[in-house]
N, C-alpha and C positions, 0 to 999 in steps of 0.2 A: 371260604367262598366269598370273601370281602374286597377280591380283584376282579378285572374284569378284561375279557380279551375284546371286546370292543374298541370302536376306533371314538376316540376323547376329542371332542370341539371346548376352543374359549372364546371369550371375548369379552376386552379388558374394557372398560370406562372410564375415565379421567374430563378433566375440568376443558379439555383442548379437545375433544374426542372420541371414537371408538376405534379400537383392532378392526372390526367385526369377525365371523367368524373366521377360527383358526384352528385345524387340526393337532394335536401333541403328538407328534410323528419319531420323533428322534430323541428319547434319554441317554441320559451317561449312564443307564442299567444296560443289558444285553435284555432283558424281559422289563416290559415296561407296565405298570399299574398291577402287580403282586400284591397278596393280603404282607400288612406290617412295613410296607417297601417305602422310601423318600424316592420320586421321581426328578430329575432336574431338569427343564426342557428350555433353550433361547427362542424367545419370541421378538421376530424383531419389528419394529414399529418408530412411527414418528412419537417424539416426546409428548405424552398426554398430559402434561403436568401431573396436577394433585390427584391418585384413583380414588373411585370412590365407590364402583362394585364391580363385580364380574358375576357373567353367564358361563355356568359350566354346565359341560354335560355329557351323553354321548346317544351313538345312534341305533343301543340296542340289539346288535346284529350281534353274532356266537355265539357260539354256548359259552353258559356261564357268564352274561354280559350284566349279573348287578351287580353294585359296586358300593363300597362303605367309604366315603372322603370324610376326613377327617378335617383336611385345615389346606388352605392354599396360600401359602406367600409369597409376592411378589419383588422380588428387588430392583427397583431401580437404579440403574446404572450413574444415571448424571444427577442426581439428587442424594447418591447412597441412601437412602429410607427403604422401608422395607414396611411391604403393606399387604396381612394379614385379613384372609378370609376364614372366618371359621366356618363349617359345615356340619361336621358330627351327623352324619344320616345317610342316609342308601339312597343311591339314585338305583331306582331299580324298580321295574314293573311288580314284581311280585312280594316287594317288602314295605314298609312304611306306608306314604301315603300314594306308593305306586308312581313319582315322577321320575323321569331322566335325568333331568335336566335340573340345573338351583341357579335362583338370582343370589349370590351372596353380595351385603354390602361389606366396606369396608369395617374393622374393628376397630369402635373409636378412640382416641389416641387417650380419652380426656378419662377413659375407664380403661383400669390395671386389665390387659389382654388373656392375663395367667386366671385371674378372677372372672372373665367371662367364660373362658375355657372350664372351669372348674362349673362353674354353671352348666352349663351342656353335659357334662358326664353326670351333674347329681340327678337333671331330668332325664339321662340315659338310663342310670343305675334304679330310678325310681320306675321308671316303664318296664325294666326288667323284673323288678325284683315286687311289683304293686299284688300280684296275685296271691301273694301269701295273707294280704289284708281284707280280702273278698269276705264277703257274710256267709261263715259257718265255718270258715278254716281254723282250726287251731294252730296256735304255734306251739313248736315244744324247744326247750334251751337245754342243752344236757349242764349236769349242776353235779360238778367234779366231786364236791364238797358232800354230799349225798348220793351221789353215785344215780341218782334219776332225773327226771324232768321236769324242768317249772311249765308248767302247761297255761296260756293264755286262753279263752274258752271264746267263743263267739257272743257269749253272754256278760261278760266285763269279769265274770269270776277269774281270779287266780288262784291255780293249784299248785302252791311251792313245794308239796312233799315229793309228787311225782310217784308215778309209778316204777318201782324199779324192775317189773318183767316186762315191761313195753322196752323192745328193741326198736321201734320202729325210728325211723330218722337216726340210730346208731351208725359209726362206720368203723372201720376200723382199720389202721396202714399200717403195711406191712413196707419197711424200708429196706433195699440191698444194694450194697456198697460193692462197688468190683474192684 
């Protein structure tokens, strides 16, 4: 549920200007804004020179209308550059902080783009993954080696023997080859 059948507004900013807004009407997909998908859409406009953000968004309408953006890049034609919005976050009334819409600025040139991208997924992976840290949860590690669980306690104690009849957090796959 990371696409969205919504109808997508932009508007680009540069040192000469704005778009204002613009609808993303027409991909070179046949279905356009799909979970995993690269959209490609021509926007045409006077040269704004150097960009320096964009307004994305959309107007919320269908089902199914939130939406996970990941990253917008822009390529300029008569400059060849290529100018990088990261986003990583859900425009969508019912996820995050609930908006449509993002100011993204541009991604500055002067920090490695791969290095701030990598920043955005560890604060993703961190927001997903924080509730195992909450006061009173235990972790358990299964410990091949003993065949039980190193258990971290809510208390700072570690239990490296483990219990070996606690299944709990066990799994177990079953692989088939055709």
């Amino acid at each position: 549920n990371a696409g969205t059948e919504a109808d997508v507004y932009i508007s680009i900013y540069g040192e000469r200007g704005d778009t204002g807004s613009r609808q993303l009407t027409r991909s070179q997909k046949p279905e356009k804004f799909l979970k995993g998908q690269t959209d490609i859409f021509a926007v045409e406009a006077v040269h704004l020179g150097q960009l320096y953000k964009i307004v994305i968004g959309h107007n919320g309408l269908g089902s199914g209308n939130g939406w996970f953006l990941d990253k917008v890049v822009i390529k300029d034609p008569v400059t060849d550059l290529d100018y990088t919005f990261l986003c990583h976050r859900w425009l969508d009334q019912g996820q995050d902080d609930g908006n449509i819409a993002r100011e993204l600025t541009v991604t500055g040139t002067s920090v490695f783009p791969g290095r701030q991208e990598l920043e955005l997924k560890r604060v993703e992976s961190w927001a997903a993954e924080k509730w195992k840290f909450q006061e009173g949860n235990i972790l358990q590690f299964y410990n091949r080696l003993t065949h039980g669980f190193i258990c971290l306690n809510p208390d700072s104690t570690v239990d490296a023997l483990g219990d070996k009849k606690n299944n709990y957090g066990k799994v177990s796959f079953m692989w088939m080859h055709a």
